[in-house]
N, C-alpha and C positions, 0 to 999 in steps of 0.2 A: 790535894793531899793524897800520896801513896798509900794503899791498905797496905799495913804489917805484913811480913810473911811471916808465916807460921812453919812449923817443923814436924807437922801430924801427919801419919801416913797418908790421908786422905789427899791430901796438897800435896803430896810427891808425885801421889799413882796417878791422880786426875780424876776425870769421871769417865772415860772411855775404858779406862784398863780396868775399874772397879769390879764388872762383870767376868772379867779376863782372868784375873786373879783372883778370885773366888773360885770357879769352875778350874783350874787347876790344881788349886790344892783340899779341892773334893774329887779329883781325880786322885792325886798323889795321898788323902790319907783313905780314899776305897781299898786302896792295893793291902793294907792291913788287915783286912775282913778276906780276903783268899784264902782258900787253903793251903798249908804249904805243898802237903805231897797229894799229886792227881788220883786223884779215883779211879783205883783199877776197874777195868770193866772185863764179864767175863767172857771167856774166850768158846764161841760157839764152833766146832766139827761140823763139817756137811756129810751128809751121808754121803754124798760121791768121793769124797778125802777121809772117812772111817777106815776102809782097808787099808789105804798107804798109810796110816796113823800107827792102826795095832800093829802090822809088820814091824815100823821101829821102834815102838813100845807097847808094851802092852798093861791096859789101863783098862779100870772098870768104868762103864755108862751110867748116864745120867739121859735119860728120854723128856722133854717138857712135851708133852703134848696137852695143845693149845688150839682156840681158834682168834679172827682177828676182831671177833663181836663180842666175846668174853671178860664182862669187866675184872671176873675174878682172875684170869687169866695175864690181863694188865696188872692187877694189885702186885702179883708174884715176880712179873718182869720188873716194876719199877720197885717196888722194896726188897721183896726176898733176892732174888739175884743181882742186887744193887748193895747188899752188905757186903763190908770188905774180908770179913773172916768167912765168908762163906766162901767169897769168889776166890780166895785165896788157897783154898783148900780144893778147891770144884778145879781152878785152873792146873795147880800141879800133882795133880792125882787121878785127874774122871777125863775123859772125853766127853762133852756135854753136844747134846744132841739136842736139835729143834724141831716139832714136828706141828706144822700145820694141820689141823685132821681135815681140813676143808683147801690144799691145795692138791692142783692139779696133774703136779710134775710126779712121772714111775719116780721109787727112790729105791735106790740097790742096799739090802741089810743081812748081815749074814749070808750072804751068796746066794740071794733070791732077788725078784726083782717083784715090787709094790706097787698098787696103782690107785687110782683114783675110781670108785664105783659108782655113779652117775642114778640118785635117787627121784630125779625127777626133773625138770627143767631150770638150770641153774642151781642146781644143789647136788650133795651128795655125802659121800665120806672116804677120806681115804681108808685101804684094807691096811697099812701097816698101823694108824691110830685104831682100827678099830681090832685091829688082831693084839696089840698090845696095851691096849687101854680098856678096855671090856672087862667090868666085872659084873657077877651075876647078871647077866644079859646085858647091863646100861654102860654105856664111856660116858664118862660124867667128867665135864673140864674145870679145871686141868684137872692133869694126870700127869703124876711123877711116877717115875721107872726105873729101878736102877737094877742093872747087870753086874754080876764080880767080874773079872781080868779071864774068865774062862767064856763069858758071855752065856752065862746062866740068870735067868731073871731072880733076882732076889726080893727086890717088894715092891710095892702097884700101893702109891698112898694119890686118892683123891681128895680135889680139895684145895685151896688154899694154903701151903705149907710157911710158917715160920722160918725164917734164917736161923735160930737156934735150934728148933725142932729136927730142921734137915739138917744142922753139921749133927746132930746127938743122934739121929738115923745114921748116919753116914760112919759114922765113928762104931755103931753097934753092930753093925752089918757085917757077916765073914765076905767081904769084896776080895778077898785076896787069901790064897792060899795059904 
């Protein structure tokens, strides 16, 4: 005697393809959990492309100074500069500047040239984080810095900063003439 065939998806797919088609349409319904529009990221200046920058426009700064041991210093890279109304403001408005206070490369700022000052073997600090980052004696990381469009410094907040806190900084600030 013939077994009956049956009409149940199982008896069509087989047992080879069962694995197959499952892992495809866990591929095909993932694609609904994307986001649709990419995550701006924000757009960092080197200090060696700062003067070709302000020549064709001229924009106020944004200084992060950081080092690469600072977890508080990570917190700010991965959420604070990771909001999109912040990055969206930071991008078409600031020249955002990054500043390692622990690397080693001169960096040219305001028509001066910055160095690395060697505290001991295998350490040190850079003199632009520490000329622009020093308050009451201490640079304490981070340290945000923001200049107006005439490259005046305007405020030195230490600390861990909020994406709300720095667009409502950023908003109160006379940066611009």
């Amino acid at each position: 005697m013939k077994p009956a065939k049956t009409h149940s998806s199982e008896a069509r797919v087989g047992r080879g393809h069962a694995p197959k088609l499952l892992i495809f349409w866990l591929i095909v319904g993932s694609f609904g959990l994307l986001p649709v529009a990419k995550a701006q990221n924000l757009r960092w200046t080197s200090f060696e492309n700062l003067n070709d920058s302000l020549r064709k426009e001229r924009r106020p700064l944004l200084v992060f100074i950081h080092t690469d041991w600072c977890k508080y210093c990570k917190m700010m890279e991965v959420k604070t500069f990771a909001d999109s109304a912040l990055v969206r403001t930071l991008n078409q408005h600031f020249y955002c500047l990054d500043l390692d206070a622990e690397q080693t490369k001169t960096l040219p700022f305001l028509n001066r040239k910055y160095r690395f000052k060697p505290s001991g073997v295998g350490t040190g600090l850079h003199e632009l984080a520490q000329i622009l980052g020093t308050e009451k004696g201490r640079l304490t990381y981070p340290t945000t810095v923001l200049f107006n469009q005439n490259l005046q410094m305007q405020a030195r907040k230490t600390g861990v900063l909020e994406a709300d806190y720095l667009l409502r900084l950023l908003s109160q600030l006379p940066l611009q003439d």
